[in-house]
C-alpha positions as semicolon CSV with decimal commas, in nm:
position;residue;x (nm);y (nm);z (nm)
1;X;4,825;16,397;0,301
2;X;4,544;16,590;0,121
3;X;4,557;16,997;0,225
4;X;4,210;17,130;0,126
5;X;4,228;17,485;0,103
6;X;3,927;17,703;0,244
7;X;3,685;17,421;0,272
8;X;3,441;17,566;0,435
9;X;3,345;17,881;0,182
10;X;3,322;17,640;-0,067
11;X;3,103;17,369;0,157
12;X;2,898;17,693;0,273
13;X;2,776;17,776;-0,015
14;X;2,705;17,426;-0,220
15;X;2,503;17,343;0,136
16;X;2,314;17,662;0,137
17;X;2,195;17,670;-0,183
18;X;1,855;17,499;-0,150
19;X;1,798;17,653;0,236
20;X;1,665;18,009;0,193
21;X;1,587;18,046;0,587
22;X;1,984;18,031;0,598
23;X;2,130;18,380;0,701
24;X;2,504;18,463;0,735
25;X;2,600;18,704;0,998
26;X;2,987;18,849;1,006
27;X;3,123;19,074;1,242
28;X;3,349;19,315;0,991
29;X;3,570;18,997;0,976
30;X;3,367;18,853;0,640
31;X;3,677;18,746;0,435
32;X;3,909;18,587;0,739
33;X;3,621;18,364;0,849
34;X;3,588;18,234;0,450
35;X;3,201;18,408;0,449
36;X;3,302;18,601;0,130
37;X;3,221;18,345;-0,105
38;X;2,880;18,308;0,044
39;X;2,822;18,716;0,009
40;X;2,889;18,704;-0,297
41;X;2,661;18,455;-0,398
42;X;2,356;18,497;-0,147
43;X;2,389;18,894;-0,126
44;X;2,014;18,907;0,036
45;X;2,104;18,640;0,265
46;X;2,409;18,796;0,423
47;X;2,429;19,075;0,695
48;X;2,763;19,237;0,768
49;X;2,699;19,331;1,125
50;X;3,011;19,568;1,181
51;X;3,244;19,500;1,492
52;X;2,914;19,479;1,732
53;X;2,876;19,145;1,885
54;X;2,681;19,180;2,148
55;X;2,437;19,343;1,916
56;X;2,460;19,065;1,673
57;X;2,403;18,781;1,895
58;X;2,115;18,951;1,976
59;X;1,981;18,998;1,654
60;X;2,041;18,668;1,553
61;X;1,838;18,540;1,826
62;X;1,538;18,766;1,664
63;X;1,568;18,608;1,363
64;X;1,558;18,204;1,508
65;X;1,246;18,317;1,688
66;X;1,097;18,410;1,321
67;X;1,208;18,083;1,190
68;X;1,514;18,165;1,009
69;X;1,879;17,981;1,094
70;X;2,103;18,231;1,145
71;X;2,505;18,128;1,116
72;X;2,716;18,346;1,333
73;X;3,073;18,389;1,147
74;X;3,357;18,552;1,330
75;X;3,651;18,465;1,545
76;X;3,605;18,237;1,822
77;X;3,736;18,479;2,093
78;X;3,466;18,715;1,968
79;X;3,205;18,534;2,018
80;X;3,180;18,392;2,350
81;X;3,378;18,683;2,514
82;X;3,215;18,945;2,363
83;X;2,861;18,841;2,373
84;X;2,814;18,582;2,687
85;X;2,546;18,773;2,834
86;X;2,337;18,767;2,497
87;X;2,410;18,407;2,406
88;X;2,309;18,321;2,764
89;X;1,975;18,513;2,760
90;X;1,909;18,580;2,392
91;X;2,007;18,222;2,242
92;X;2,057;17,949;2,530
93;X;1,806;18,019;2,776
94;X;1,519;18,034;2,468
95;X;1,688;17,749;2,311
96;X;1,701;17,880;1,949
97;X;1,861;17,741;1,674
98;X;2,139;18,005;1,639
99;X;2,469;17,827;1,524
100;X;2,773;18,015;1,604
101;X;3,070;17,921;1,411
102;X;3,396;18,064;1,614
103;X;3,700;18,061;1,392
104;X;4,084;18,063;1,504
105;X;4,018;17,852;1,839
106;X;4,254;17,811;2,072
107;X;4,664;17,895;2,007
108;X;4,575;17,940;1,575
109;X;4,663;18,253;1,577
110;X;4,986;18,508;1,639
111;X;4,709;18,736;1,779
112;X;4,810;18,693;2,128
113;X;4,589;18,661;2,439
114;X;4,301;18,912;2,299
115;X;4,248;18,674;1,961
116;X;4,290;18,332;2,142
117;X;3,988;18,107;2,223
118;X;4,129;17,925;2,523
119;X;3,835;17,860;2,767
120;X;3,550;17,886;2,501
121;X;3,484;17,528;2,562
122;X;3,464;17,580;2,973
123;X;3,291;17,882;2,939
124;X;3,043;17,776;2,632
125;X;2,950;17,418;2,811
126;X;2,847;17,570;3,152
127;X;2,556;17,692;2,923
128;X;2,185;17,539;2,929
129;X;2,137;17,395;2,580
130;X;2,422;17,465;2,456
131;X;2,604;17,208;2,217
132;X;2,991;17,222;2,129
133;X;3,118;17,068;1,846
134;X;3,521;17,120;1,715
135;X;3,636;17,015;1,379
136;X;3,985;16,814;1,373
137;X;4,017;16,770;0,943
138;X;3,883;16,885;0,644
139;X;3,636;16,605;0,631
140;X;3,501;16,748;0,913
141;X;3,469;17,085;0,831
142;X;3,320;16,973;0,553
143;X;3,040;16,761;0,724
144;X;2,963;16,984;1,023
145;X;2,720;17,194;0,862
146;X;2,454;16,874;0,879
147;X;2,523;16,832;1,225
148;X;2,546;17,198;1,364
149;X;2,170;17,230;1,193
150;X;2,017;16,885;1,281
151;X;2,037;17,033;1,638
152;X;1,742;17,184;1,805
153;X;1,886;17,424;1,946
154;X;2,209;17,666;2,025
155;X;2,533;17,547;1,861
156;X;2,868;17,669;1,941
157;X;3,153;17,516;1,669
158;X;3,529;17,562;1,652
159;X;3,627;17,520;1,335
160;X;3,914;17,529;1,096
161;X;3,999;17,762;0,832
162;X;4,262;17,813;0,579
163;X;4,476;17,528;0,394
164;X;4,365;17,222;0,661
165;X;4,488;16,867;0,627
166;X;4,196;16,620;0,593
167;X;4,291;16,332;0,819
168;X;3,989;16,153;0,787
169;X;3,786;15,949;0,463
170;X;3,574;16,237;0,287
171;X;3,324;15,997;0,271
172;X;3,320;15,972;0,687
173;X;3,217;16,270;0,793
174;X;3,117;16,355;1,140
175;X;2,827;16,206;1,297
176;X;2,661;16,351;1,588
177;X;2,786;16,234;1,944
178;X;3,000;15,957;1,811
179;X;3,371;15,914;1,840
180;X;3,618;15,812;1,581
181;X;3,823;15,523;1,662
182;X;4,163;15,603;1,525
183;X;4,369;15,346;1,673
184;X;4,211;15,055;1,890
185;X;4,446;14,815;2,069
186;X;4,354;14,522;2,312
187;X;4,502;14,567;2,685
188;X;4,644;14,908;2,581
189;X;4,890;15,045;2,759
190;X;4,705;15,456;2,732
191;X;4,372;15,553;2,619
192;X;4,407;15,881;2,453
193;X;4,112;16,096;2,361
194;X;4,203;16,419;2,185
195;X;4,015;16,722;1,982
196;X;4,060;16,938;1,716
197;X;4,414;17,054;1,573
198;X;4,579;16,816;1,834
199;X;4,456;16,508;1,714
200;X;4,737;16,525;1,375
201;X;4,977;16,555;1,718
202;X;4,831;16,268;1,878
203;X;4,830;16,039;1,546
204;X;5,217;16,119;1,492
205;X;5,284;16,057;1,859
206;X;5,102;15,734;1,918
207;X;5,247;15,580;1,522
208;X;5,579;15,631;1,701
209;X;5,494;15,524;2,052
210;X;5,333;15,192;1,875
211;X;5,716;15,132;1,726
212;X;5,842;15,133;2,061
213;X;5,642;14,885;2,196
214;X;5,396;15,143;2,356
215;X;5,027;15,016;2,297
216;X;4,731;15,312;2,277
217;X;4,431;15,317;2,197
218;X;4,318;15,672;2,071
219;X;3,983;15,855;2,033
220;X;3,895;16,173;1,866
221;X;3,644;16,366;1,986
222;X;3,410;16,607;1,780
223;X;3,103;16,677;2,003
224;X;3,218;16,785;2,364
225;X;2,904;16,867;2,445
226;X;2,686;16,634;2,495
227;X;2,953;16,393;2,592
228;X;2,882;16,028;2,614
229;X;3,076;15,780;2,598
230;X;3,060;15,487;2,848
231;X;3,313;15,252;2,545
232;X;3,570;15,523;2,634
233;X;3,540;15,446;3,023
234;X;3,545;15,098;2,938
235;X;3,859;15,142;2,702
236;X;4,045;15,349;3,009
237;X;3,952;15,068;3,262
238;X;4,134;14,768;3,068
239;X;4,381;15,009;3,009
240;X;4,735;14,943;3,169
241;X;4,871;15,336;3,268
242;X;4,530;15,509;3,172
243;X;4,414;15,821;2,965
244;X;4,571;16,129;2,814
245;X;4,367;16,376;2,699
246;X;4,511;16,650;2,421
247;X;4,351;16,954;2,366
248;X;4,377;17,306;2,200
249;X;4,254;17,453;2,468
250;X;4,311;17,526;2,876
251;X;4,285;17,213;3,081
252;X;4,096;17,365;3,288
253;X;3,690;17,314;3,179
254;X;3,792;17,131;2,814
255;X;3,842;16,827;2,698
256;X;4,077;16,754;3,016
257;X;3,744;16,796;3,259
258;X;3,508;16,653;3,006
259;X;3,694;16,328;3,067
260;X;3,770;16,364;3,452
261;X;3,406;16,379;3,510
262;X;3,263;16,096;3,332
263;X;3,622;15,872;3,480
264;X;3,484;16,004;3,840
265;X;3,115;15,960;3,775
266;X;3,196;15,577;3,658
267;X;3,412;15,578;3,972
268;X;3,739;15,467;3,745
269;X;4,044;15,449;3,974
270;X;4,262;15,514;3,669
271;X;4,512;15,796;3,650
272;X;4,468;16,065;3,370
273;X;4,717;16,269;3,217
274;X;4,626;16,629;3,038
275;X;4,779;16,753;2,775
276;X;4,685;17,147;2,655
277;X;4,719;17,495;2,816
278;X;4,839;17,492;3,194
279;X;4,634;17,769;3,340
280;X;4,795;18,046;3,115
281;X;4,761;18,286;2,867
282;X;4,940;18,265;2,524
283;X;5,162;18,526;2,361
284;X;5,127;18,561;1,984
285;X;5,318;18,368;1,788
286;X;5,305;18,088;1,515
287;X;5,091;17,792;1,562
288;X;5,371;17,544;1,536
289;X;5,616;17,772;1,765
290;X;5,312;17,775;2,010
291;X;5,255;17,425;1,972
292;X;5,605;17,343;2,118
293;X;5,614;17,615;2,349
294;X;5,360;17,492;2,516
295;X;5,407;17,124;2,529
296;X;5,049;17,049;2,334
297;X;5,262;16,889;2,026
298;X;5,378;16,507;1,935
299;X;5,678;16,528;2,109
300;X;5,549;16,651;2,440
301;X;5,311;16,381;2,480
302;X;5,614;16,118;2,389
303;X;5,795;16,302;2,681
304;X;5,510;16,279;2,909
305;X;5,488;15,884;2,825
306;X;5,823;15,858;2,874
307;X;5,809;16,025;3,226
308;X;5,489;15,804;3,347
309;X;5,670;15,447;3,192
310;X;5,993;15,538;3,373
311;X;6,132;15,441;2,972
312;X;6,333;15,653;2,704
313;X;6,279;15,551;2,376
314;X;6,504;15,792;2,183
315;X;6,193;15,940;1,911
316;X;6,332;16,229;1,780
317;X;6,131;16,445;1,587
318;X;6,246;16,369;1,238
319;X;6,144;16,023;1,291
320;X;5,794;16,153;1,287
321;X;5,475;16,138;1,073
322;X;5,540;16,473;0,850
323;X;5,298;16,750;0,920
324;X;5,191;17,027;0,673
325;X;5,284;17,370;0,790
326;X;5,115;17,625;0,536
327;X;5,235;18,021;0,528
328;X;5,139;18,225;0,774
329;X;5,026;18,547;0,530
330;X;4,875;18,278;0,282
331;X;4,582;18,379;0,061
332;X;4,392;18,151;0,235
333;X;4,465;18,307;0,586
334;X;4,556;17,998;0,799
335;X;4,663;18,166;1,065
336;X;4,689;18,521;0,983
337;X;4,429;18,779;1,098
């Protein structure tokens, strides 16, 4: 597997370089959220905004109304926490095209409860105009920057930093409202449809499952809001047990709901299993421990197949897909503050 180290200062800056109405706005954080590169090179087109969120949320939604595209950069957690009430009044309800790019989502970090993103998706899609979109590779980090700006409007990303894997063909990056068929099987036995970091998990659960005789098809999803997908209720319906989502996040407003809904709205009498956060907070900790911890890793959805089939299939980890695990005090910061 390909690890691409800090794709996104590199990607920032090749994009941005015929785009002048491009701004980059960091809250004091310039370096951990890979906006360095892009300082350095645009000086006039970056503003260091200090550890004042609120204030540059605000500000930011000054400069859309002038016609500029300003690109929040900070940590997830400090952007939808911090400034709700701006983003809500100062960027959703006059639909500008501010695109907030919130870094360390979900359990990424050893920060503990005050660094982790894990209800920015619940909390960010109750918004008016708001679109979420979550990076799950490399590729995708590297192709979100044309589809955060094609929107017309507020966009909130969770995206990935550091030394990522890319999972995906560099030359299909993401496209706007579609999902990515990573494993399609006829009659499955599960539909799963997971996001972000814990589609790696997913791949290396369902390879394994697949050996045992276990049948899934599996989605990965990369806009959660809008979300649209009528093949994926069709996929649960022929399905034989019905669909797990897996998610870096709570269950509780993510991915989880994003699928209940449109399952209830088609009226789908097909069970659904969640995989993710369990209506608690995390303590810091690395990714990998945290992973594990709290059952959002390969092995946990294997277990939770196991439990619904009534079937042991004796998978132990080794047997496994490998899975990069970079440093946590890295140069490129994958995890570290």
């Amino acid at each position: 597997m390909e690890i691409v180290k800090k794709p996104h200062a590199a990607n920032l800056v090749r994009w941005a370089a015929d785009k002048p109405e491009v701004f980059v706005l960091s809250a004091d954080l310039t370096s951990s959220v890979e906006a360095d590169l892009f300082r350095d090179t645009y000086p006039d087109r970056f503003l260091s905004m200090g550890i004042a969120e609120q204030n540059m949320l605000a500000f930011a939604g000054g400069m859309a109304r002038e016609g500029l595209i300003p690109l929040i950069h900070t940590f997830a957690v400090f952007i939808y926490r911090r400034a709700y009430d701006q983003i809500a009044m100062s960027v959703a309800y006059p639909n500008l095209p501010v695109k907030m790019f919130g870094f360390l989502p979900g359990i990424m970090t050893p920060g503990g409860a005050t660094h982790q993103a894990i209800e920015d998706v619940s909390v960010m899609r109750s918004l008016p105009n708001m679109t979420i979109l979550e990076t799950g590779d490399a590729t995708e980090v590297e192709s979100v920057l044309d589809v955060a700006c094609a929107v017309d409007g507020p966009v909130y990303v969770r995206i990935l930093r550091g030394e990522v894997p890319r999972l995906f063909d560099k030359n299909e990056g993401m496209v706007f409202g579609k999902a990515r068929v990573l494993r399609e099987e006829s009659q499955p036995d599960f539909v799963l449809v997971s996001s972000g970091i814990c589609t790696e998990e997913g791949m290396r659960a369902a390879a394994a499952l697949r050996d045992a005789g276990i049948k899934i098809t599996h989605y990965h999803i990369s806009t959660l809001k809008p979300f649209d997908h009528p093949e994926i209720v069709e996929a649960i319906a022929g399905s034989r047990y019905g669909a797990i989502t897996f998610e870096n996040h709570s269950i509780i407003g993510g991915l989880g709901s994003i699928v209940a809904e449109q399952m209830a709205e088609a009226g789908l009498g097909k069970k659904l299993y969640r995989i993710g956060l369990r209506d608690t907070f995390v303590h810091g900790a690395s990714k990998g421990y945290l992973m594990k911890e709290y059952h959002i890793d390969a092995m946990s959805m294997i277990a939770l197949v196991e439990d619904i089939t009534g079937e042991q299939f004796g998978i132990r980890e080794e047997s496994l897909m490998s899975t990069y695990t970079p440093a946590v005090h890295s140069d490129a910061k994958a995890e570290a503050l």
